[in-house]
Jmol script that loads the backbone (N, CA, C; Angstrom):
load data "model"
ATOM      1  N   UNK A   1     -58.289 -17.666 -51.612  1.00  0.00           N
ATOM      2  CA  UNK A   1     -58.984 -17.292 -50.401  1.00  0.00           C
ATOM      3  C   UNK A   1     -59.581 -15.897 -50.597  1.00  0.00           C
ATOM      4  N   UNK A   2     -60.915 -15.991 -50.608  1.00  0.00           N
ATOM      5  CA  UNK A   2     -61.778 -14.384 -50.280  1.00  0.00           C
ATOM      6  C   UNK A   2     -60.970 -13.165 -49.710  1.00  0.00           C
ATOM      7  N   UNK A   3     -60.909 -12.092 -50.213  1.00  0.00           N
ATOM      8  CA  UNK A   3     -60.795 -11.190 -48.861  1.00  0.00           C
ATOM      9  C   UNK A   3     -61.521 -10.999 -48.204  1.00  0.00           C
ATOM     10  N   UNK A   4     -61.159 -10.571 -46.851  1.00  0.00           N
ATOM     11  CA  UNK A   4     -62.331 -10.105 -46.206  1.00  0.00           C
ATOM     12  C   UNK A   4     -63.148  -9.088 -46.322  1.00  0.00           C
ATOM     13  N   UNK A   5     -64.348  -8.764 -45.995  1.00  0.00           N
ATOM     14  CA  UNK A   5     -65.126  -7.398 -46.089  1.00  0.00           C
ATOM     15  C   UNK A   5     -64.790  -6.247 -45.380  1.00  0.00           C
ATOM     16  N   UNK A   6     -64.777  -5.382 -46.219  1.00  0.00           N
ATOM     17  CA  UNK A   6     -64.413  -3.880 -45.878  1.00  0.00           C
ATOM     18  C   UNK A   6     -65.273  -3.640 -44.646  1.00  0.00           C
ATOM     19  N   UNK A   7     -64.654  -2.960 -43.302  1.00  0.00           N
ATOM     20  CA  UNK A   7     -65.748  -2.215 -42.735  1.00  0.00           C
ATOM     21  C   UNK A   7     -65.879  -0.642 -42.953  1.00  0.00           C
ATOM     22  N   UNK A   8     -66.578  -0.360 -42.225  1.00  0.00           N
ATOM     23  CA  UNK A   8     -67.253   0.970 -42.541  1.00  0.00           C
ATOM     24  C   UNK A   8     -65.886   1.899 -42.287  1.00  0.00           C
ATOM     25  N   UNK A   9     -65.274   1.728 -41.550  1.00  0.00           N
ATOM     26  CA  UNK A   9     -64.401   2.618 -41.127  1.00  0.00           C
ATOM     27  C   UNK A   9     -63.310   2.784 -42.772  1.00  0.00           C
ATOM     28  N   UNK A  10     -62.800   1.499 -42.954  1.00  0.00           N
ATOM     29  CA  UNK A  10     -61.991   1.328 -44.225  1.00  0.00           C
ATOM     30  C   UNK A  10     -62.608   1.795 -45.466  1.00  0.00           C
ATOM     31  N   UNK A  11     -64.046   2.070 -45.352  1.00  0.00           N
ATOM     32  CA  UNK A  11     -64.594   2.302 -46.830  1.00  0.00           C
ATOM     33  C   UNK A  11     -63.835   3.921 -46.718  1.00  0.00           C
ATOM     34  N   UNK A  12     -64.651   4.342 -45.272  1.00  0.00           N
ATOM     35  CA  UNK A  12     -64.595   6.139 -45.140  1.00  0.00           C
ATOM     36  C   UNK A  12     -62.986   6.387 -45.577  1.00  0.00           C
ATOM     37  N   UNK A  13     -62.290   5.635 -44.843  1.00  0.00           N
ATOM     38  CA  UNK A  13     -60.881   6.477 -45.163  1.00  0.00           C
ATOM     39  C   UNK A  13     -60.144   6.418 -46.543  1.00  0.00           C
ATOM     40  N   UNK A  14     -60.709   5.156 -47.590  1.00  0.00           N
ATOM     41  CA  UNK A  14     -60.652   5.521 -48.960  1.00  0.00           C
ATOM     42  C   UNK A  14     -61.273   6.283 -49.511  1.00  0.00           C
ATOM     43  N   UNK A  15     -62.507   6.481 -49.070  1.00  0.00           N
ATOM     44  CA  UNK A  15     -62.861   7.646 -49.661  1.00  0.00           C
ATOM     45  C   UNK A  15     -62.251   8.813 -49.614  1.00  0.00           C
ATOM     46  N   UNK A  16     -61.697   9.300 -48.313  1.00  0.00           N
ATOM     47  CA  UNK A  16     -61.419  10.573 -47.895  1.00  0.00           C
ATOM     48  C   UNK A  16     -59.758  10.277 -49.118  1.00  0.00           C
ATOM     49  N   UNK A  17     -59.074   9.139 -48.930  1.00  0.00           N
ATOM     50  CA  UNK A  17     -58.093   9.251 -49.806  1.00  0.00           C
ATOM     51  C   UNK A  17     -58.067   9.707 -50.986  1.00  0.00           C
ATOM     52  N   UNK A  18     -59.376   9.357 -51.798  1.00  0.00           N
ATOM     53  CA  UNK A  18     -59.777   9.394 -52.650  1.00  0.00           C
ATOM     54  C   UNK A  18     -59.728  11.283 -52.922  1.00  0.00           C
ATOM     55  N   UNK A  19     -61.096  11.236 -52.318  1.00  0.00           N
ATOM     56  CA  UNK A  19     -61.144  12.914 -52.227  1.00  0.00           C
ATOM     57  C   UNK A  19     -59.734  13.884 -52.229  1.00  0.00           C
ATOM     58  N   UNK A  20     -58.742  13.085 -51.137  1.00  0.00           N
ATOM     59  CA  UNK A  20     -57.417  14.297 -50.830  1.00  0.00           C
ATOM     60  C   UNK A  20     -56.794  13.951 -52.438  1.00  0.00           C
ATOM     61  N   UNK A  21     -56.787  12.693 -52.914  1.00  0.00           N
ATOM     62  CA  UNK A  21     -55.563  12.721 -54.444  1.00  0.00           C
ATOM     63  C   UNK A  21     -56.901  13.177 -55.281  1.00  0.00           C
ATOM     64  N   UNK A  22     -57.709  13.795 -55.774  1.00  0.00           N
ATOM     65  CA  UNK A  22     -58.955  14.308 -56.505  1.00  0.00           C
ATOM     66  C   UNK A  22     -58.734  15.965 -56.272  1.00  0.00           C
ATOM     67  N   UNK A  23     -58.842  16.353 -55.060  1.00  0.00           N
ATOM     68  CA  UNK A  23     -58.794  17.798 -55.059  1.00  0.00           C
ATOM     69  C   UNK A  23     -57.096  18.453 -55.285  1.00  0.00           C
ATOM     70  N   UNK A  24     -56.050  17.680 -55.055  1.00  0.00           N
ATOM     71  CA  UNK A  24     -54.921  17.664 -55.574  1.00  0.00           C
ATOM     72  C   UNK A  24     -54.086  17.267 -56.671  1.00  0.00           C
ATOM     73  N   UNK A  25     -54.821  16.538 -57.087  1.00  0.00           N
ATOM     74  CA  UNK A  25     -54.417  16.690 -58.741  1.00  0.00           C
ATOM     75  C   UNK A  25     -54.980  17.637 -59.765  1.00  0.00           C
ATOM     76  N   UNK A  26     -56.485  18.413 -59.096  1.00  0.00           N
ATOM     77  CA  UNK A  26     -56.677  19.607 -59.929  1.00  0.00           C
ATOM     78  C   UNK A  26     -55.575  20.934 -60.766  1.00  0.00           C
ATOM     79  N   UNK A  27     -55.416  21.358 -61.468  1.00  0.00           N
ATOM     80  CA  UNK A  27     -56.437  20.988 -62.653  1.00  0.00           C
ATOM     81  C   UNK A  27     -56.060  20.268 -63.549  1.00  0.00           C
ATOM     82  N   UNK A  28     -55.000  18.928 -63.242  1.00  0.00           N
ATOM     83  CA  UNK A  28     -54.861  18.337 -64.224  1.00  0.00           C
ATOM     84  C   UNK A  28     -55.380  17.135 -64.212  1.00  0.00           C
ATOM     85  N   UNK A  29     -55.714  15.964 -65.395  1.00  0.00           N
ATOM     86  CA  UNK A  29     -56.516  15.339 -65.496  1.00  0.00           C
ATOM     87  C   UNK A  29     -56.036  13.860 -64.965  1.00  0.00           C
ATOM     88  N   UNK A  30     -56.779  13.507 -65.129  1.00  0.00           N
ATOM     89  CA  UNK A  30     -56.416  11.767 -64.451  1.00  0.00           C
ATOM     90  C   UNK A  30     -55.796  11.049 -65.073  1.00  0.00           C
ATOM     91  N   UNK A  31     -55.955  11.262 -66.279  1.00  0.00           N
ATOM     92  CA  UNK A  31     -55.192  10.510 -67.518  1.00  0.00           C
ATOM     93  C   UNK A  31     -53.721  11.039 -67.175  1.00  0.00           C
ATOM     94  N   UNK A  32     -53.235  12.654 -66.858  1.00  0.00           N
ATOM     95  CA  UNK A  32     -52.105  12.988 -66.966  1.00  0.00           C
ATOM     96  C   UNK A  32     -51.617  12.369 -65.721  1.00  0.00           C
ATOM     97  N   UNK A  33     -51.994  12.778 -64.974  1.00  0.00           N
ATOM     98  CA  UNK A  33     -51.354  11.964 -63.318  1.00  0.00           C
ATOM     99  C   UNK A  33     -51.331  10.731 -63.392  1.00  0.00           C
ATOM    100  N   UNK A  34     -52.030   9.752 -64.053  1.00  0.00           N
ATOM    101  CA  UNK A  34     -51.979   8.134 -63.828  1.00  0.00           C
ATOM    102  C   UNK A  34     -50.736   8.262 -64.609  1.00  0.00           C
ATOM    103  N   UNK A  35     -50.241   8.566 -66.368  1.00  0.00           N
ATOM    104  CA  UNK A  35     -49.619   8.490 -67.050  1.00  0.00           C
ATOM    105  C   UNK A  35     -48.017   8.564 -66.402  1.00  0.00           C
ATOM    106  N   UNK A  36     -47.847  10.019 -65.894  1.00  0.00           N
ATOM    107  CA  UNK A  36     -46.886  10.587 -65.079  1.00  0.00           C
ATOM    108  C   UNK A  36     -46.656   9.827 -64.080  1.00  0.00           C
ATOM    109  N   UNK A  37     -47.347   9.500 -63.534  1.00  0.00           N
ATOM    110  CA  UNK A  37     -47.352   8.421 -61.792  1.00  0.00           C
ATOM    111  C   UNK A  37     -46.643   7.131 -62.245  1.00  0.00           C
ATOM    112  N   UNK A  38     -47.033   7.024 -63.318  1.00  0.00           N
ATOM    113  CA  UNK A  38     -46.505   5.246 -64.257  1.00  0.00           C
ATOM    114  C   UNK A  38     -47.582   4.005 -63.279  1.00  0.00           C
ATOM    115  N   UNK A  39     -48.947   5.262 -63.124  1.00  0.00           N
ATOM    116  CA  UNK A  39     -49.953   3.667 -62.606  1.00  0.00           C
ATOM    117  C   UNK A  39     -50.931   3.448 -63.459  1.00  0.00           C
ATOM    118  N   UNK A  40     -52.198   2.646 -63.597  1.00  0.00           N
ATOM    119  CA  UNK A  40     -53.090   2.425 -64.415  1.00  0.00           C
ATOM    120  C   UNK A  40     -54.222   3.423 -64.331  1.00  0.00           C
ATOM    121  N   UNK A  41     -54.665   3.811 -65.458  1.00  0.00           N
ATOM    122  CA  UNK A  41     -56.044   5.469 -65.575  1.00  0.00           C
ATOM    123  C   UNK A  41     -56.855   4.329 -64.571  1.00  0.00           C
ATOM    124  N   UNK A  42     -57.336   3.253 -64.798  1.00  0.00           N
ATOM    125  CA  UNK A  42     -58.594   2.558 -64.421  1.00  0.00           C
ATOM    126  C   UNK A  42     -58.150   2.281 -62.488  1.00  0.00           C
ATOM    127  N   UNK A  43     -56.890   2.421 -62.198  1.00  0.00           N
ATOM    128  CA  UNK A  43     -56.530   2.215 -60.728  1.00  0.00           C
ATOM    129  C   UNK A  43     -56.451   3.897 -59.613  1.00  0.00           C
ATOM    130  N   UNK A  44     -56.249   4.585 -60.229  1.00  0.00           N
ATOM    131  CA  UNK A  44     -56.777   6.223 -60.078  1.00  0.00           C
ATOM    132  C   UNK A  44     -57.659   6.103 -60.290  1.00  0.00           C
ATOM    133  N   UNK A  45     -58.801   6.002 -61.310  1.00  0.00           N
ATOM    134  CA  UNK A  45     -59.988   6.239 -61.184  1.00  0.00           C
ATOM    135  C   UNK A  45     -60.808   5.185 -60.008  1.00  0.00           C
ATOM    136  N   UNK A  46     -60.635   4.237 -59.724  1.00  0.00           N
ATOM    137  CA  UNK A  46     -60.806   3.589 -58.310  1.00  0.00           C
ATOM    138  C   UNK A  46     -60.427   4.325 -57.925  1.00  0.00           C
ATOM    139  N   UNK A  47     -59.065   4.519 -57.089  1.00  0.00           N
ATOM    140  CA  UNK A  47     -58.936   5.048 -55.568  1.00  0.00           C
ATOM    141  C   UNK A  47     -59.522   6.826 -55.641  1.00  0.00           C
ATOM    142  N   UNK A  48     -59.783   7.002 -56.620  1.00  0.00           N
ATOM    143  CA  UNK A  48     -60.580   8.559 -56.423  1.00  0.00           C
ATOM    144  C   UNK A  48     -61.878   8.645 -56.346  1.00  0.00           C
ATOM    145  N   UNK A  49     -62.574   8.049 -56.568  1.00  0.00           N
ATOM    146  CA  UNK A  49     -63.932   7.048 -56.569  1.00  0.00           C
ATOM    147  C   UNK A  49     -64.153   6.299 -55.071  1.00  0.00           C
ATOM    148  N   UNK A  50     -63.116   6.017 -54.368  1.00  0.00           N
ATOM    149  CA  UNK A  50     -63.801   5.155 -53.344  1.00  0.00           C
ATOM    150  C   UNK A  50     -64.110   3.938 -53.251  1.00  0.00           C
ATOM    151  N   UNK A  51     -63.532   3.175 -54.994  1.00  0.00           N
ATOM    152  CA  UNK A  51     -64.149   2.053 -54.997  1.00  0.00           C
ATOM    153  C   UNK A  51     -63.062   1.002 -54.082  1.00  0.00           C
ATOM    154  N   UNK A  52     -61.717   1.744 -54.306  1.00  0.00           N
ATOM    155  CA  UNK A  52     -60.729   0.830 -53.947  1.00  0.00           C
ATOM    156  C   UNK A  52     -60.028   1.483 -52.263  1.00  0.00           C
ATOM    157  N   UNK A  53     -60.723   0.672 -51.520  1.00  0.00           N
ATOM    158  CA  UNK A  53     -60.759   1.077 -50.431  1.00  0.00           C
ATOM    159  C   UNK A  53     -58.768   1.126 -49.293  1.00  0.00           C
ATOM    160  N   UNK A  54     -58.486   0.053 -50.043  1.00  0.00           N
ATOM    161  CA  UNK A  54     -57.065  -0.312 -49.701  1.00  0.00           C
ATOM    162  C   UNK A  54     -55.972  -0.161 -50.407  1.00  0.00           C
ATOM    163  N   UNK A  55     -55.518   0.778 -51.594  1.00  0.00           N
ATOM    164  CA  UNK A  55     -54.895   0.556 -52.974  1.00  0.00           C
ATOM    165  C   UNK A  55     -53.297   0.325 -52.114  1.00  0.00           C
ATOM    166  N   UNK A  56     -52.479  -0.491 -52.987  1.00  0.00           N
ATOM    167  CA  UNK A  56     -51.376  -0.400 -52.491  1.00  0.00           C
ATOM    168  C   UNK A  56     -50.205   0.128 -52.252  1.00  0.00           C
ATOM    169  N   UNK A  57     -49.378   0.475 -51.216  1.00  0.00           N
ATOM    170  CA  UNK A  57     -48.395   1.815 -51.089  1.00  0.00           C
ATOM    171  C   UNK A  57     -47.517   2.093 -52.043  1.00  0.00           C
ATOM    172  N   UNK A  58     -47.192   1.057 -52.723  1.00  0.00           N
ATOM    173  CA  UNK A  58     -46.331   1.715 -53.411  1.00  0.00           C
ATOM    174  C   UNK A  58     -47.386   2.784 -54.567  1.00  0.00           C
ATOM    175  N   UNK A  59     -48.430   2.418 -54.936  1.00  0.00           N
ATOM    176  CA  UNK A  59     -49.500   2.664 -56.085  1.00  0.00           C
ATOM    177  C   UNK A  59     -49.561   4.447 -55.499  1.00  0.00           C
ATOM    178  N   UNK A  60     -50.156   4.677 -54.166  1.00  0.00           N
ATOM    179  CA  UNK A  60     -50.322   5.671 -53.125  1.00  0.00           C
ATOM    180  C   UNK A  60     -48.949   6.571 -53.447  1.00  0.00           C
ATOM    181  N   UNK A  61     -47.799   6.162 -52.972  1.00  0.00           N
ATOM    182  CA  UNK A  61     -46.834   6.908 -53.072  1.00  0.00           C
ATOM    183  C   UNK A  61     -46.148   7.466 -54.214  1.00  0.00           C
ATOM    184  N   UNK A  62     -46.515   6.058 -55.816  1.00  0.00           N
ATOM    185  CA  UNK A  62     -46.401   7.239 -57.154  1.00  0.00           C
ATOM    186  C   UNK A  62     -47.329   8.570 -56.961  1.00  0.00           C
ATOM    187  N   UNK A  63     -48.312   8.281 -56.533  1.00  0.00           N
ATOM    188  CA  UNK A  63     -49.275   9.216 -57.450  1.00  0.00           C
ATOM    189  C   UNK A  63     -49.185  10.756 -56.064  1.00  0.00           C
ATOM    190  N   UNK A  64     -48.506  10.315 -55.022  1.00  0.00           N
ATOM    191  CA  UNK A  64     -48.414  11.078 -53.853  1.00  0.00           C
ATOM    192  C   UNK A  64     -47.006  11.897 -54.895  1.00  0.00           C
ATOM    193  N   UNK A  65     -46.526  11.093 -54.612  1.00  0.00           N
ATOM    194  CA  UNK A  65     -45.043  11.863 -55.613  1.00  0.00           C
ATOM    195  C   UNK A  65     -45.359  12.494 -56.914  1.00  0.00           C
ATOM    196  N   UNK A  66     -45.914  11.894 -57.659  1.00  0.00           N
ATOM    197  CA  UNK A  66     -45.981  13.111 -58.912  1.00  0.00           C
ATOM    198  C   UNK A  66     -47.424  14.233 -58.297  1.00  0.00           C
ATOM    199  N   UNK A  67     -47.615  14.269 -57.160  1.00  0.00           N
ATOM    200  CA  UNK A  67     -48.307  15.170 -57.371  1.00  0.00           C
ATOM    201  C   UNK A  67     -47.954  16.352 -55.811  1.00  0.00           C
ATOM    202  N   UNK A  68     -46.715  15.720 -55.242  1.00  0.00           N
ATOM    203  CA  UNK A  68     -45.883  16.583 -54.641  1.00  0.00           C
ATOM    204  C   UNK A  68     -46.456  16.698 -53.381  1.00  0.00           C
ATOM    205  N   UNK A  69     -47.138  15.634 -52.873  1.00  0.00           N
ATOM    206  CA  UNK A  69     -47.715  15.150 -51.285  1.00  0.00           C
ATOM    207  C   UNK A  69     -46.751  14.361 -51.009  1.00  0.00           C
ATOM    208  N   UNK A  70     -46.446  14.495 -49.606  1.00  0.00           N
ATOM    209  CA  UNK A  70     -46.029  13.283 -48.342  1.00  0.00           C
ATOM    210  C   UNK A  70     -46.887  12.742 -48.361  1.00  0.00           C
ATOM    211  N   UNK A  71     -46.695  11.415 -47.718  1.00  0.00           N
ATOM    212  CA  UNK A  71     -47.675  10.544 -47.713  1.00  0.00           C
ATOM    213  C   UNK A  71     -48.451  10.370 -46.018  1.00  0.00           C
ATOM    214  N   UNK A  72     -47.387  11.401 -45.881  1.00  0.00           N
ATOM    215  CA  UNK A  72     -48.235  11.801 -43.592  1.00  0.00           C
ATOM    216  C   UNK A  72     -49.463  12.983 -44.010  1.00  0.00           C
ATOM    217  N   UNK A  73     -48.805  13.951 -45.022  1.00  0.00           N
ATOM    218  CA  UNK A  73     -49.546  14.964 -45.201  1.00  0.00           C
ATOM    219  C   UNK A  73     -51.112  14.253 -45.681  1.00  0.00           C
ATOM    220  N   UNK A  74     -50.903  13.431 -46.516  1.00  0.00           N
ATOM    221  CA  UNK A  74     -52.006  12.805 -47.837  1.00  0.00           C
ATOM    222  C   UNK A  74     -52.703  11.577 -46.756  1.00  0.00           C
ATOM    223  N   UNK A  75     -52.171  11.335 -45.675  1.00  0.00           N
ATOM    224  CA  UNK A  75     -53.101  10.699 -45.096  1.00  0.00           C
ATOM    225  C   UNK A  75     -53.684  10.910 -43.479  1.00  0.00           C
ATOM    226  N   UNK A  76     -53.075  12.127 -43.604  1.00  0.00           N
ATOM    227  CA  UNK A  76     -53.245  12.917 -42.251  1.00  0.00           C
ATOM    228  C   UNK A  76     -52.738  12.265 -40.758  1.00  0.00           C
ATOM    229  N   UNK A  77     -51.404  11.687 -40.982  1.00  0.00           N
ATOM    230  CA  UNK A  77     -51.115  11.099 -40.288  1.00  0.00           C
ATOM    231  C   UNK A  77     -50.026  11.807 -39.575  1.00  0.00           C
ATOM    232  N   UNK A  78     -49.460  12.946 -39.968  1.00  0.00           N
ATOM    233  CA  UNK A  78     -48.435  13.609 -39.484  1.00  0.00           C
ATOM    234  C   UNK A  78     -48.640  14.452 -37.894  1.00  0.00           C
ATOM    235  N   UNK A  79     -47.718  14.149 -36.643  1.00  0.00           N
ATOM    236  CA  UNK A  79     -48.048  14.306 -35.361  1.00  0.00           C
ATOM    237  C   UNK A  79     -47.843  15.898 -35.922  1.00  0.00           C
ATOM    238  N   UNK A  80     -48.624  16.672 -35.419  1.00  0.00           N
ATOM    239  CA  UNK A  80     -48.439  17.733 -34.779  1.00  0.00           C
ATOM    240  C   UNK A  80     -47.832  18.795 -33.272  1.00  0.00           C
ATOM    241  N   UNK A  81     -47.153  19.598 -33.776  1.00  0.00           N
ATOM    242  CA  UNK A  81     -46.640  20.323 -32.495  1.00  0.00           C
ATOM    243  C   UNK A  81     -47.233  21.126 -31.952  1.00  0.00           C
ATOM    244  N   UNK A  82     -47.224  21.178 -30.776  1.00  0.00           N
ATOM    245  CA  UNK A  82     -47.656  22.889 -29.955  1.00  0.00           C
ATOM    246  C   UNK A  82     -46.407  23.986 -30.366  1.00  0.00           C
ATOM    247  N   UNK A  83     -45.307  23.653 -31.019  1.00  0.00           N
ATOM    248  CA  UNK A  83     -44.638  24.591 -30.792  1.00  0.00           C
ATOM    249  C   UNK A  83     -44.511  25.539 -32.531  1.00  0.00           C
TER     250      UNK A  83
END
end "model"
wireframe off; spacefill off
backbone 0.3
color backbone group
């Protein structure tokens, strides 16, 4: 069975995923973080790219972990306080 098509909203927020594990794995390289993470160079280079709009949590949470993000922080999901 097909998946269904991405909408616009799901493309943006891989991207932005993309972007937050890209500017946080600086300055080390993709090769080292995929390696370290124990995920595939070619599955980082999707989700940093944008191509892979949905990657899966556990995939998210290696590469969140070797690179020393929560995964509220890394997806901006964490409530905030007034206090």
């Amino acid at each position: 069975m097909p998946r269904p098509k991405k909408s616009a909203a799901d493309r943006e927020r891989g991207a932005r995923l993309g972007r937050s594990l890209r500017e946080a794995r600086q300055p080390r390289s993709q090769s080292q973080v995929a390696t370290d993470a124990e995920v595939p160079l070619d599955t980082l280079r999707g989700i940093e790219q944008g191509r892979v709009a949905d990657p899966g949590l556990f995939t998210v949470a290696a590469i969140a972990s070797e690179l020393n993000l929560s995964l509220d922080d890394l997806v901006g999901t964490r409530k905030r306080t007034g206090r």
